[in-house]
N, C-alpha and C positions, 0 to 999 in steps of 0.2 A: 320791222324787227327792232325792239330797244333793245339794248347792251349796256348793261352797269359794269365797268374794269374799275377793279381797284388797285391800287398802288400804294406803295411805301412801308409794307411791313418787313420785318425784320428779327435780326438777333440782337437784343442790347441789355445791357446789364439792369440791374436795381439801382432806381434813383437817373435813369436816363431817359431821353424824349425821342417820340416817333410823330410822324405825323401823316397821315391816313388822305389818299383823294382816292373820289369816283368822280368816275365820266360818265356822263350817258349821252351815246349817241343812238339816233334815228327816233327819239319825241324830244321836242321841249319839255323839261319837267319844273317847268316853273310855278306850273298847278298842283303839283304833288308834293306831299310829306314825308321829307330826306331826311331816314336811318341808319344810323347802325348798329349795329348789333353781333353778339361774339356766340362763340361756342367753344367751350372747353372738350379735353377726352373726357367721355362717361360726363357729360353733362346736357341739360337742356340750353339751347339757344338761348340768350337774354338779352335784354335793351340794352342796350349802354347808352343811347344818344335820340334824341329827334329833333329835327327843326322842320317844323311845318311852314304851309306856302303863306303863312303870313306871318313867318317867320315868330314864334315861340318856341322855344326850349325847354325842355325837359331833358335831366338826365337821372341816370340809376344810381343810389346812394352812395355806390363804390366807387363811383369816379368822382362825384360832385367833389369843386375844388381842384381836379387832377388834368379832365379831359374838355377840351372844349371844343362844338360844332359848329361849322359855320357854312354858310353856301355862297357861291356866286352864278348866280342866277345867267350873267350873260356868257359864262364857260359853260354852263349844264353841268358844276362841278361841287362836290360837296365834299368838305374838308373833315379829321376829327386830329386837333393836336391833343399828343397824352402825352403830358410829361408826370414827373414821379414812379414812374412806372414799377410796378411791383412783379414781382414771379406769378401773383395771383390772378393777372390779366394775360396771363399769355391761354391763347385763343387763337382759334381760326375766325377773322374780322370779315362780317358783311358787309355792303351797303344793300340800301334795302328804298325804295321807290314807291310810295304807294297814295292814291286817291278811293279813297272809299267810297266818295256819291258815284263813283263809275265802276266800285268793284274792281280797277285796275292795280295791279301790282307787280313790280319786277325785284329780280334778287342780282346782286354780282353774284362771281364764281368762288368769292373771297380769296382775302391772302391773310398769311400766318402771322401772329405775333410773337414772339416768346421770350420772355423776361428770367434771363439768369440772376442766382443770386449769389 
């Protein structure tokens, strides 16, 4: 049974920093492509981050410059620091686990963001 927990969201004002870990315990995910991802009220899920298992990056325009992804491999832990943080990311924040040649995928349970202004 994997288990993606996430941690470190919160309440912080406009123009302050948060910064985002998942765990996964019970696989190594050192094969997999480590996400995250948000969901507004009345909105669709969207990317905000990836770093894949050979480590490449990509993020969603919103953030580029703002959020940055990082993993370590020997924690099973994948980080996302946001600073600048706007009202317009406040979201309930995923991590997100996924290998596609196996069709394997996990989600956390997510935790909250929310950016006062």
């Amino acid at each position: 049974q994997v288990q993606l927990v996430e941690s470190g969201g919160g309440l912080v004002q406009t123009g302050e920093s948060l910064r985002l870990s998942c765990t996964a315990s019970g696989r190594i995910l050192i094969l997999y492509d480590m996400g995250w991802y948000r969901q507004a009220p009345g909105k669709q899920r969207e990317l905000v981050a990836v770093i894949t298992s050979g480590l490449r990056i990509n993020y969603a325009d919103s953030v580029k410059g703002r959020f940055t992804i990082s993993r370590d491999n020997a924690k099973n832990t994948v980080y996302l620091q946001m600073n600048s943080l706007k009202p317009e990311d406040t979201a309930v924040y995923y991590c997100n686990a996924a290998m596609t040649t196996i069709r394997s995928e996990y989600w956390g349970q997510g935790t909250q963001v929310t950016v006062s202004s």
